[in-house]
Each structure stands twice: as structure tokens, then as C-alpha cells.
MIGU-705639 format. One record per residue (C-alpha): residue number from 1; x, z negated, y negated. Coordinates in steps of 0.25 Angstrom, whole numbers. Each point is the difference from the previous one (the first is absolute). Example, Ala and Ser with C-alpha at 12.3 -4.5 7.8 and 13.67 -1.06 7.14 Angstrom:
! residues 2
(1 (49 -31 18)) (2 (6 2 -14)) 
This chain:
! residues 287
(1 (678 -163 -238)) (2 (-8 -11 -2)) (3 (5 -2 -15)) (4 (-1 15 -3)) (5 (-16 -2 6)) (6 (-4 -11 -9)) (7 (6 9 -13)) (8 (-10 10 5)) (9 (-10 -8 0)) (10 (0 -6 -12)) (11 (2 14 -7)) (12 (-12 4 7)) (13 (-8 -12 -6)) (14 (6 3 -14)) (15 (-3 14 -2)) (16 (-15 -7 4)) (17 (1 -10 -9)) (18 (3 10 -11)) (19 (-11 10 4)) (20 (-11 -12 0)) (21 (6 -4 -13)) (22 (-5 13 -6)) (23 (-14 -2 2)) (24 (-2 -14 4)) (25 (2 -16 -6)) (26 (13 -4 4)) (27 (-5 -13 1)) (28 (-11 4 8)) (29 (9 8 9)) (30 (11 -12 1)) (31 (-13 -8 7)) (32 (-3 12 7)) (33 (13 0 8)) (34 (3 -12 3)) (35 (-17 -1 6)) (36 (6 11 7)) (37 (14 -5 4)) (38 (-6 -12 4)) (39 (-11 2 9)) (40 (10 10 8)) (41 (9 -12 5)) (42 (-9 -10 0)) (43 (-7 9 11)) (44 (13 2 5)) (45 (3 -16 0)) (46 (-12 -2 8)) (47 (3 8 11)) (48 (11 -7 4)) (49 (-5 -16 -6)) (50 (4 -5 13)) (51 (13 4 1)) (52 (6 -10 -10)) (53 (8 -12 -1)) (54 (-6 -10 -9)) (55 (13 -10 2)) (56 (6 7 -12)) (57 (-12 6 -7)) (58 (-1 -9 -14)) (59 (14 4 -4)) (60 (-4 15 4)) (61 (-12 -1 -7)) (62 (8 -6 -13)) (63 (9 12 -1)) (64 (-12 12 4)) (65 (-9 -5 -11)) (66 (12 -1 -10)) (67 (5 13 3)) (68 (-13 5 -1)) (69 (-5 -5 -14)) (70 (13 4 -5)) (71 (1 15 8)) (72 (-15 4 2)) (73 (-6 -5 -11)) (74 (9 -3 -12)) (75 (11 11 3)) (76 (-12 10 2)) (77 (-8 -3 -11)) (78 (12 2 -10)) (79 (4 12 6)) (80 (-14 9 1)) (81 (-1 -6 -16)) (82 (14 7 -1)) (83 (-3 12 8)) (84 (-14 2 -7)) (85 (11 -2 -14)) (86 (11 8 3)) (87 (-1 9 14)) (88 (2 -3 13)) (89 (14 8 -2)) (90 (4 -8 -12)) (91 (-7 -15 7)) (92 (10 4 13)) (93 (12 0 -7)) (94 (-3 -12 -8)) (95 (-6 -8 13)) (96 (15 4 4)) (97 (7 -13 -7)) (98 (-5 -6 14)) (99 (13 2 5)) (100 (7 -8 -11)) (101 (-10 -10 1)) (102 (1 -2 15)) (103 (16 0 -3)) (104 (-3 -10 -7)) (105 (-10 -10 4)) (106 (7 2 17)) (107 (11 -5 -6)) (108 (-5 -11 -6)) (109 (-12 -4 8)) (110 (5 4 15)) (111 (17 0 -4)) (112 (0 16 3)) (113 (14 6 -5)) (114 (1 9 -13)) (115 (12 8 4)) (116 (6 12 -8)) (117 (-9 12 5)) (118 (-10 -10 -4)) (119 (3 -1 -14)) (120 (3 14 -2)) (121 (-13 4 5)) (122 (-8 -9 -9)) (123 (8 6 -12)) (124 (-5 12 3)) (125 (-14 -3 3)) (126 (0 -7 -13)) (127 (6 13 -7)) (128 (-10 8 4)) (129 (-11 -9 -3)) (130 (7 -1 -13)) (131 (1 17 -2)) (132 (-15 0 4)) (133 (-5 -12 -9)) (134 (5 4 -10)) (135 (2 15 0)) (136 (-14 5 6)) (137 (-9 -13 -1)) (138 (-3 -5 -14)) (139 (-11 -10 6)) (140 (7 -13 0)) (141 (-13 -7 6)) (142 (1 8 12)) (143 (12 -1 1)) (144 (1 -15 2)) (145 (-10 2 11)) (146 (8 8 7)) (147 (12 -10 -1)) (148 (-9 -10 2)) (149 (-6 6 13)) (150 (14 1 5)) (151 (4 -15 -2)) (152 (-13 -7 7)) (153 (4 12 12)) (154 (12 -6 3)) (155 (-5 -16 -2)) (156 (-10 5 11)) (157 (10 4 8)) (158 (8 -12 -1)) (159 (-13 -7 7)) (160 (-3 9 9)) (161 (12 1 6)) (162 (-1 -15 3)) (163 (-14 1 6)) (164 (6 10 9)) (165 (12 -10 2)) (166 (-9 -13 5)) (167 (-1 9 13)) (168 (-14 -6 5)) (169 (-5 12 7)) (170 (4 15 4)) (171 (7 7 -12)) (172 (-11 11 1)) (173 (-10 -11 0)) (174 (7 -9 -11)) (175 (-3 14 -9)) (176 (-14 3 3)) (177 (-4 -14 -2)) (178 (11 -3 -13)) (179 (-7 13 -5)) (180 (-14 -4 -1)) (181 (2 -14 -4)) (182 (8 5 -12)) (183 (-11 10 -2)) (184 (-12 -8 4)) (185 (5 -12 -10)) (186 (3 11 -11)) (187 (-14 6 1)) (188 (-6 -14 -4)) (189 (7 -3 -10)) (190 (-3 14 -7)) (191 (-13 0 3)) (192 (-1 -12 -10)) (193 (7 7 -8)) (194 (-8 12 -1)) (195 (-13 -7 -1)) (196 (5 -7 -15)) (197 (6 15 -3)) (198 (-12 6 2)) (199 (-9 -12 -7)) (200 (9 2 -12)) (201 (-5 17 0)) (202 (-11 -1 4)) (203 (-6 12 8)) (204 (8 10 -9)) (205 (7 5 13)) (206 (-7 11 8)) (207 (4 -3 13)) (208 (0 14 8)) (209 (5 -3 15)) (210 (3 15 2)) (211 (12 -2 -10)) (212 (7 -12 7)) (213 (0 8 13)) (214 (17 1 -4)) (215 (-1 -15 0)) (216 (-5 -2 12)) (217 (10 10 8)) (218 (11 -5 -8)) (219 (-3 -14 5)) (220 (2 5 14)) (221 (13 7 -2)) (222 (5 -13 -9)) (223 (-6 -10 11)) (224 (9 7 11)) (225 (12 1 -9)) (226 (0 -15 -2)) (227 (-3 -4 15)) (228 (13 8 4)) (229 (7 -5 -13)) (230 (-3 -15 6)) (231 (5 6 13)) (232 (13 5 -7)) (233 (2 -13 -7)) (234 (2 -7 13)) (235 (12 7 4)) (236 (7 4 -13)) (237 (4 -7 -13)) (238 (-11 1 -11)) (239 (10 7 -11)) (240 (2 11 13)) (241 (-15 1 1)) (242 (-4 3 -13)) (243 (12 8 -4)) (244 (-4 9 11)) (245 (-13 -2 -1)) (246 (2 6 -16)) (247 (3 13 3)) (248 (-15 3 2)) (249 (1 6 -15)) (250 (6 13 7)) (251 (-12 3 7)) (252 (-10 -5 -12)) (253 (6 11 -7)) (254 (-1 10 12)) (255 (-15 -5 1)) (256 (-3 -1 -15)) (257 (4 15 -2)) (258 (-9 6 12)) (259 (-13 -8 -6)) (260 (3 -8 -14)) (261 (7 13 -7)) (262 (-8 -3 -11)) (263 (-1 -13 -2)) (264 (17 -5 2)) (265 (10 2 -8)) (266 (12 11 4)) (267 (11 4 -9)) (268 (15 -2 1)) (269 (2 -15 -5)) (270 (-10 -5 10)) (271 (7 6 12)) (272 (15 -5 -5)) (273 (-6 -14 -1)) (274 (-7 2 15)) (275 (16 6 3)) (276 (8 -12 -4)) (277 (-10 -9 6)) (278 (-1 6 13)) (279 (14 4 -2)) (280 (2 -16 0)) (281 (-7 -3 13)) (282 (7 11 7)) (283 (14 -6 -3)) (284 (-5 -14 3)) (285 (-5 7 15)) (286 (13 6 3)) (287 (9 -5 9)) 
């Protein structure tokens, strides 16, 4: 249930991210959610400073901030550029090679098995990002977005679950606080980041706060998808976590239809990629 939660969330915070991309800067809108993302748990984080073990705390901290840069900052940067590029639909599917990624870099980073269903299922995955790349999509810049997103999602990962695994704390309490270092790390960072970006443009930005409201709520919904994600992390297997974690394309799709008809891209080729791709998950998932 957890796992089908977190696939929630992060649909929710896509269909946002798409509808902020309409109006709004991407750039400004990336900052935007991690400011948001990151003053939630570090609220959080206070609330319960006295609860932690330092014993343990550097390694925790190494990982966190990792995970973080990678997943919060990085990963999220490419993937509202690809959203504001492609569509949330087509940026979902893309963002799916996660789960060959995570295949992958477990095996080689924590010594996860790759057994049979999971080769199978990162075939298909990549068949249907293949049907869809280069069936619907012709913009090869977004494309490698996507893609992109979807490696440095699975790196993440890879760290994340060992900030989970160096056990100096609760596991709730490892999430809350694993959250907002990863956040709080990533919002400096981009900030330097976005004060060269905008020097470089000058003031030709018109900065309308009521269009980065989506921005703002998705960062909520993204913000609690990754603290259970951590929490998923600690007791399952990263390729397991972000397989299932990548079904979330099924409900962007149920989402995007209700409020980004017009905007997305619906035909016949798109939904066989999203089939063969889901289809892919699904048989890695059964027992």
C-alpha cells in the first residue's frame, strides 16, 4: 500500500508541475518547490531534534545530502525541463527507465540480483520508451531529459537507501530528517545557481507568484511521496521500490486527462508504449 501511495503522490505533483509549466519559468518553479519541499521537513525535523542519535550521524548525513543533490535537485531539474518539453504524460514514461537504472546500479553498487523477471521487464520498459520516442516524440533534447531524470532517480536511490541503512535513529525519524538534509543541501546549491541564471537574463522574466501556486502544491505532494519513498527503502530492495514506484504513469494519465486534456499528448501509439511498459512492471510484480 505504501508503494502504490507514493506512485500517487508523485503523479499528483506531476500533473502540478505540467500545469505550472504553462504559465510559469520552469526554473523558477524548480526553486519554488524545493523552498517549499524544504521548509516542510525541516519544520518537521525540528520538532523532534532531540530525538536523534548523533553516534551514527556523519555517515547518515554523507548519504541524505547525496541522495538529495542527485534526487531533489538534479533529478527534478531535468525532469520539470522535460516536462515543460514534452508533457507530463510523455516526461512519465521516459522517467520510467528508472527501473532499468535501479536494476542496474543495485546490482552493482549494493549486489542486488538481476533475475529473469527482471530482465524481461526492463525489455519491455525499454520497448515502450523506444515506441514512444520515436513514434510520438520527435524532440530528442527532451528526450534525453527524460532518460536522464530516470538515471540520477535510481543513483539517488542507491544512496538513499544506505542513509536508511546506517540505522541512527527511528526509521520514521531517519525519513523526516534524510528528507530535509537532502532538500535543504539542494536548495543552496540551486540558489547559486539561479542567481548566475538570472544575471545572465537579466530582469526579462516576469515573475507572477499566482502562476507558481502548482509549484508550490506539487512540492507538497512530491515532498511526502519521497519521505515514504525513504521509508520504502528501508525495507525493500531499490530495483523493488522503483519498479513499483513507476507505475505512477497510470494514474498521470488518469489525472492528466481530467485537467491537462489540452495540453498532453493521447493517441493510439502513446498508450501501446504506456501498455508494454506497465505491462513490464506488472510481470516483474507477479509472483
Amino acid at each position: 500500500m505504501i508503494l502504490l501511495l507514493i506512485a500517487f503522490l508523485f503523479s499528483l505533483h506531476q500533473v502540478c508541475v505540467r500545469k505550472g509549466t504553462l504559465k510559469a519559468n520552469t526554473l523558477y518553479g524548480t526553486f519554488i518547490s524545493i523552498v517549499t519541499t524544504t521548509l516542510l521537513f525541516i519544520s518537521l525535523s525540528a520538532l523532534f531534534v532531540t530525538n536523534l542519535n548523533l553516534v551514527k550521524l556523519k555517515s547518515f548525513v554523507e548519504f541524505a545530502v547525496i541522495a538529495g543533490i542527485l534526487h531533489f535537485m538534479l533529478a527534478r531539474a531535468l525532469f520539470y525541463q522535460c516536462i515543460s518539453r514534452v508533457g507530463a504524460n510523455v516526461a512519465a514514461t521516459l522517467a520510467t527507465t528508472r527501473i532499468f537504472f535501479s536494476a542496474f546500479l543495485g546490482y552493482v553498487l549494493l549486489g542486488e540480483s538481476i533475475d529473469f523477471k527482471t530482465t524481461v521487464m526492463a525489455v519491455m520498459v525499454f520497448l515502450g520508451v523506444a515506441v514512444l520516442t520515436f513514434k510520438v516524440v520527435s524532440d530528442l533534447y527532451g528526450i534525453f531529459l527524460g532518460v536522464s531524470t530516470g538515471f540520477f532517480t535510481a543513483l539517488a536511490s542507491v544512496y538513499a537507501k544506505e542513509c536508511m541503512l546506517t540505522n541512527f535513529t527511528t526509521t520514521w525519524l531517519e525519513a523526516i530528517v534524510g528528507t530535509a538534509l537532502g532538500y535543504f543541501v539542494s536548495l543552496l546549491i540551486f540558489s547559486v545557481f539561479l542567481i548566475f541564471y538570472k544575471s545572465s537574463i537579466g530582469n526579462s522574466i516576469d515573475v507572477n507568484l499566482k502562476n507558481y501556486l502548482p509549484f508550490v502544491v506539487g512540492g507538497f505532494f512530491v515532498g511526502f511521496g519521497h519521505f515514504l519513498r525513504y521509508l520504502a527503502l528501508s525495507s525493500y530492495s531499490v530495483c523493488t521500490v522503483e519498479t513499483f514506484i513507476s507505475i505512477y504513469p497510470i494514474f498521470t494519465y488518469i489525472l492528466s486527462s481530467m485537467f491537462l486534456r489540452r495540453s498532453e499528448i493521447f493517441n493510439l501509439r502513446f498508450f501501446f508504449a504506456a501498455f508494454l511498459i506497465i505491462a513490464g512492471v506488472e510481470f516483474y510484480l507477479a509472483h
